[in-house]
C-alpha positions in Angstrom: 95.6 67.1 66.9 96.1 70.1 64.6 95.0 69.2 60.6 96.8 72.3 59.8 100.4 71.5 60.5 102.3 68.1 60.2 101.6 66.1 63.6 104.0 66.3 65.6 105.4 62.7 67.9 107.2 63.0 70.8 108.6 60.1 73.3 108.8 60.5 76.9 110.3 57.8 79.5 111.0 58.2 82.9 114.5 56.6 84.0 115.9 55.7 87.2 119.0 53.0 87.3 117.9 51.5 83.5 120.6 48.7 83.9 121.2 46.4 80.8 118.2 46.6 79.6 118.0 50.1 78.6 120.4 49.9 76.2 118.0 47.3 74.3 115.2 49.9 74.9 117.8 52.7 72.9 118.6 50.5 69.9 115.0 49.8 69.8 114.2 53.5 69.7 116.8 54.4 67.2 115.4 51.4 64.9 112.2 53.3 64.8 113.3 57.3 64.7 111.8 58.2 61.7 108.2 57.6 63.5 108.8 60.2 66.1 110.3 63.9 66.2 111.4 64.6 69.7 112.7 62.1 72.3 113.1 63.5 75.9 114.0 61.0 78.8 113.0 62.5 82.3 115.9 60.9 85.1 115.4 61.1 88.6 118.7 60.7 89.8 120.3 57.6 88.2 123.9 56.5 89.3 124.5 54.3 86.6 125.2 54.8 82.9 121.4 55.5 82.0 122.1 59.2 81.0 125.2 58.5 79.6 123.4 56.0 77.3 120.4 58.6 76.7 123.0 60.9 75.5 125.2 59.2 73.4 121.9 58.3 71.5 121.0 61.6 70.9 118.6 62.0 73.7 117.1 64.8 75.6 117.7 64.3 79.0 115.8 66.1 82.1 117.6 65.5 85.3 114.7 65.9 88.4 115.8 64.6 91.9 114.7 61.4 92.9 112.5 63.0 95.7 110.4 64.7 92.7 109.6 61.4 91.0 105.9 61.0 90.8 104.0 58.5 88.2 101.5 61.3 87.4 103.4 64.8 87.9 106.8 63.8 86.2 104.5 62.4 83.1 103.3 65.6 83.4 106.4 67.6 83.2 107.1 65.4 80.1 104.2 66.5 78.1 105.1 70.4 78.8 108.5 69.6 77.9 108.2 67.9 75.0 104.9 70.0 73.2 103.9 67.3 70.7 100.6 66.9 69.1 100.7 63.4 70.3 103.0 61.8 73.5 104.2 58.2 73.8 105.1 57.3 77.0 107.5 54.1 77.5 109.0 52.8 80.5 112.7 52.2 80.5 112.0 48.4 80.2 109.7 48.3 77.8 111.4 47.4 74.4 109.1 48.3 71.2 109.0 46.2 68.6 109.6 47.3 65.0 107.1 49.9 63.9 105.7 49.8 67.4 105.7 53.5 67.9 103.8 53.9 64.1 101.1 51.7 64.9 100.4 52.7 68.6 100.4 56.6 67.3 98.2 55.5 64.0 96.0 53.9 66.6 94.3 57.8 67.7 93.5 58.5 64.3 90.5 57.2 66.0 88.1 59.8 66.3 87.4 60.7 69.7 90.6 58.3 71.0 92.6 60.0 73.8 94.8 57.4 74.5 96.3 54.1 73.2 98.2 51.2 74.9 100.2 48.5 73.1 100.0 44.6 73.6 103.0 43.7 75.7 104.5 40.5 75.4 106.7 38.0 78.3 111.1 39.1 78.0 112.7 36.2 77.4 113.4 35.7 80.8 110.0 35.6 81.8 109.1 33.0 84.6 105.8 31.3 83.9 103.7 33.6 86.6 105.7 36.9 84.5 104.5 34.9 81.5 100.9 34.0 81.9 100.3 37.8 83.5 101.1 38.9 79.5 99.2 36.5 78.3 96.3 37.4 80.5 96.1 40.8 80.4 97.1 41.4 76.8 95.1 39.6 74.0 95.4 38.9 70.7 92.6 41.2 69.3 92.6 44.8 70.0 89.2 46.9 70.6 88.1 50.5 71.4 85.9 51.0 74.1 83.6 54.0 75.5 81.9 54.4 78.7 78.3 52.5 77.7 80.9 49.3 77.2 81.3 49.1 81.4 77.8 47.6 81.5 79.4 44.4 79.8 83.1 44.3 80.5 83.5 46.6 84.1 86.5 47.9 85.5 88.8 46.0 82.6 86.9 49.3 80.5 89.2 51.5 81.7 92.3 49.5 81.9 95.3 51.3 80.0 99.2 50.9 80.8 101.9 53.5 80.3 104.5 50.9 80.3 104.5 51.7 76.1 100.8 53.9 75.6 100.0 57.4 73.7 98.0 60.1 74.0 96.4 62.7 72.1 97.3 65.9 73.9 94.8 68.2 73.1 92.1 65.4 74.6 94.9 64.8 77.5 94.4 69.0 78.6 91.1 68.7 78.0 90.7 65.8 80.9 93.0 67.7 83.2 95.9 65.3 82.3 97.6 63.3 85.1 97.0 62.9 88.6 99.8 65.0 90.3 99.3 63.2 93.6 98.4 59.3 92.5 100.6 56.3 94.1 100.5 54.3 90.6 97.5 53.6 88.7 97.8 56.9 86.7 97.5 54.9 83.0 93.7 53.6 84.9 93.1 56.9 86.4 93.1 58.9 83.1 91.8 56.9 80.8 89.2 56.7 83.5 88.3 60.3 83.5 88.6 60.3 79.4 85.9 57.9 79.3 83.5 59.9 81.5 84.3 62.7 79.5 82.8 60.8 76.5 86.3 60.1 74.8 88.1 56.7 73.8 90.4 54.2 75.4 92.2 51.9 72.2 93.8 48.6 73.0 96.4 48.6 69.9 97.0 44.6 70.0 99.1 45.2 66.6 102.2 47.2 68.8 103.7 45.1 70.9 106.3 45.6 72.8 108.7 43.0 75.4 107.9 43.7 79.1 107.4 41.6 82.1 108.8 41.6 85.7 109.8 38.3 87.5 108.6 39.9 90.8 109.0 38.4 94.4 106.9 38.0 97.0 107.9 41.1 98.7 107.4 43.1 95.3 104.2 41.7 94.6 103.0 42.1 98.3 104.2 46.2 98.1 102.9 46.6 94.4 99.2 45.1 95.6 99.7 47.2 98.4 99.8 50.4 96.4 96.8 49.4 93.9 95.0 48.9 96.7 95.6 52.8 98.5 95.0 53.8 95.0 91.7 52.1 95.0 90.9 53.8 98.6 92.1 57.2 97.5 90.1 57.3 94.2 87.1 55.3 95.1 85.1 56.6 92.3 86.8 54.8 89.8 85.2 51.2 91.4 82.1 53.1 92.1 81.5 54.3 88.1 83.3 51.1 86.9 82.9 48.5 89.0 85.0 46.6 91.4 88.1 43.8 90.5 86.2 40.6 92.7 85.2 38.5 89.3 88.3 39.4 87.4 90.7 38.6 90.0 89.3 35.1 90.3 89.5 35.2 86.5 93.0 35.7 86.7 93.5 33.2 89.3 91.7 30.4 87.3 93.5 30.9 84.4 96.9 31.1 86.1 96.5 27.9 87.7 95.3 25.9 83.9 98.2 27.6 82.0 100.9 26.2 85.1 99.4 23.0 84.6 98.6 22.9 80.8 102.5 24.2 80.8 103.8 21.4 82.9 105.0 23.8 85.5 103.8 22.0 88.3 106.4 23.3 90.8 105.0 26.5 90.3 101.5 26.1 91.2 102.1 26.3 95.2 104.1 29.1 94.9 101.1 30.5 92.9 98.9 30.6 96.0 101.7 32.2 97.8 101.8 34.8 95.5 98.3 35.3 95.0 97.6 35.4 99.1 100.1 38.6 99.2 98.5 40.2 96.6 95.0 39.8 98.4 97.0 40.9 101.6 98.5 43.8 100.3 95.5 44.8 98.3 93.3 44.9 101.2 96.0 46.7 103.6 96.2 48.8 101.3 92.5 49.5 100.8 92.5 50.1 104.6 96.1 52.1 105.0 94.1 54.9 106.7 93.6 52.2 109.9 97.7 52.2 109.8 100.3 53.7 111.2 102.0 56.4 108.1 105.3 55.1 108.6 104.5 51.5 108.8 102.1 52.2 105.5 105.1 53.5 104.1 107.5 50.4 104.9 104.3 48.2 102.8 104.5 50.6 100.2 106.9 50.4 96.9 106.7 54.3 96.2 107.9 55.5 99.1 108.2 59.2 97.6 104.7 59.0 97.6 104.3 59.0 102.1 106.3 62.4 101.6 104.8 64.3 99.6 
């Protein structure tokens, strides 16, 4: 960030088919305008009213075609669109809460801090697996961490989300921004290489925004899938980090105490379901090399990503 000119905040969201739910995002946005200067939304072909909504808010909207859509490369685009000091990046169901945006940014004042990712918290529709996932992942109590802190807490080091983050975006060039080839993961991948570089990763607990996804088995099985061909593709990121054996258990553990400190009993079997195609997935998607591209491709929930 420049000290000699006024910082500059920008927000970036990629949009495809927002649905209801965008239109909470928008009110949510235009709560908080004051605490940003530029707001661009980057749409890759929606056939609803997401654009329409953009617009009518006051938005900057940048139509790409759905074929261009790429976690990494259209975040990209975003940041050389918008040319802000700093960048938030928000998905288009992820609703800030008030003063979100203020505290996330504030977050970087940091020094050394390249990025920033808010708390999220369960939508109100949350099952209790969408629930406990929040709960698990997202804490309480905030922290900053460097590389030396992988000796004691591993691969959760470089965890980051760009479901509501921000980066500083002189730090962001510096690290080569994102992956312009990456099948998810890019929030892990680049905070990643900013902590090798010797730069910052901030877990803002005090921004919090709503966000959670009542997945099905298929999703989870395609979303495991792609973590997993992420994993394979960027090995170095386990090898420098370590690998997710102990904190998958963890997450298993405590999924199956909150379902039964909750009284969610019904739950628990389809818990083991869930938690076998994630396993499944992960693993053929660690191996996706062994398979055939189009069938890799049919396991796969970024399909954009097999054809490019």
């Amino acid at each position: 960030m420049n000290d000699a000119h006024k910082t500059t905040v920008g927000v970036v969201i990629p949009t495809f088919n927002g649905g209801s739910l965008w239109k909470k995002v928008v009110e949510a946005l235009q709560r908080q305008s004051s605490d940003f200067d530029k707001i661009l939304i980057i749409d890759s072909g929606s056939t609803d009213d997401t654009v329409m909504i953009a617009q009518e808010a006051g938005f900057a909207v940048e139509n790409i075609p759905s074929s261009e859509f790429n976690p990494g490369k259209t975040r990209n685009l975003g940041v050389q669109k918008i040319d802000c000091d700093i960048v938030v990046f928000l998905t288009q169901d992820a609703i800030p809460m008030n003063n979100s945006i203020s505290l996330l940014t504030k977050s970087l004042n940091n020094e050394g801090t390249a990025v920033a990712y808010a708390r999220q918290l369960p939508h109100d529709d949350a099952t209790p697996i969408a629930a406990h996932a929040r709960l698990f992942n997202y804490k309480e109590e905030g922290y900053v961490y460097e590389l030396k802190d992988r000796d004691k807490h591993g691969i959760r080091t470089c965890f980051s989300s760009d479901t509501f983050s921000a980066y500083n975006i002189k730090h962001f060039i510096a690290i080569g921004g994102f992956s312009n080839h990456i099948a998810g993961g890019e929030d892990m991948h680049i905070a990643a290489k900013a902590l090798i570089a010797g730069y910052k990763v901030c877990y803002a607990a005090e921004a919090t925004c709503k966000h959670s996804h009542n997945y099905t088995f298929k999703q989870e099985f395609k979303r495991y899938f792609d973590t997993g061909v992420v994993h394979h593709e960027e090995a170095w990121i386990r090898e420098t980090f370590g690998k997710l054996k102990n904190e998958g258990f963890k997450f298993i553990q405590s999924e199956f105490f909150f379902l039964w400190k909750q009284k969610k009993f019904a739950w628990i079997p389809i818990t083991f379901i869930n938690n076998f195609l994630k396993i499944l997935g992960y693993k053929l998607g660690q191996n996706h090399k062994k398979l055939p591209r189009k069938l890799a491709a049919n396991f796969s929930a970024y399909k954009a990503y097999w054809k490019q």
